[in-house]
Steps between C-alpha positions, in 0.01 A plus 500: 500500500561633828222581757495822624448492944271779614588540890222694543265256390676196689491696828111528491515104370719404799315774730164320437585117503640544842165740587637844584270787387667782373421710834673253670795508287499870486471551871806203560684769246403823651340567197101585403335250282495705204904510494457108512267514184716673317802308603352196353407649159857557454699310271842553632563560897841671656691173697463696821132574481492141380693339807271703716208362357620220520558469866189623537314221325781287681602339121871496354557772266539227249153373591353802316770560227440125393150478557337178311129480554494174353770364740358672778160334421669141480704621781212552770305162361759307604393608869162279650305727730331272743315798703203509279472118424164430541378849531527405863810659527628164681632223310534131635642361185761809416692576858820421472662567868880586501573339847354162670198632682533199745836658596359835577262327696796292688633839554220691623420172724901505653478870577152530682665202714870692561221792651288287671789362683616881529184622684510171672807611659381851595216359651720255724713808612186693573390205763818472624532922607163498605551169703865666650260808619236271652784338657670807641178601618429237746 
């Protein structure tokens, strides 16, 4: 038994899991929203049209030819969103940092001292003209 793809049909499946309205996807294409209705009742779509939409939704063509909701669906579970943890939209027990914050503290610390020691020296050459024109004046 083999399982017949509608294109049209994965295209508004892939269109609202990543949360593009069809105005959206209509206006990326040039297009009014009713041409994007349409487009997705069809069963079969020409591989051009299909590539642009495509690019539009920012998916490989494949994406939508081999559409699997149930993959998909396993797919995006996989993924742990820690932004609404809590419904506090912070999460102590979920961040997961992808650098040493204590380094990009050393770091931030090491460059406010490199300009410190910058307007340090500015300052010292500011005495030292305004001291050469107090001398000059006497």
């Amino acid at each position: 038994m083999t399982n017949t793809v509608h294109e049209g049909r994965n295209i508004k499946r892939i269109r609202e899991m990543l949360g593009v309205k069809q105005d959206t996807l209509a206006n990326d294409l040039g297009w009014n929203q009713q041409k994007v209705s349409l487009l997705e009742q069809k069963e079969r779509i020409e591989p051009q049209l299909l590539e642009e939409v495509a690019k539009a939704l920012k998916v490989p063509v494949e994406a939508i030819k081999n559409f699997d909701e149930e993959k998909a669906v396993t797919y995006f579970n996989t993924f742990h969103d820690s932004s609404t943890a809590g419904g506090f939209g912070i999460s102590n027990n979920n961040f997961y940092c992808t650098f040493n914050p204590l380094d990009k503290y050393v770091e931030a610390m090491e460059e406010n001292k490199k300009l410190y020691e910058r307007l340090l020296q500015v300052q010292k050459e500011k005495i030292e003209i305004l001291q050469s024109l107090l001398d000059e004046r006497k």
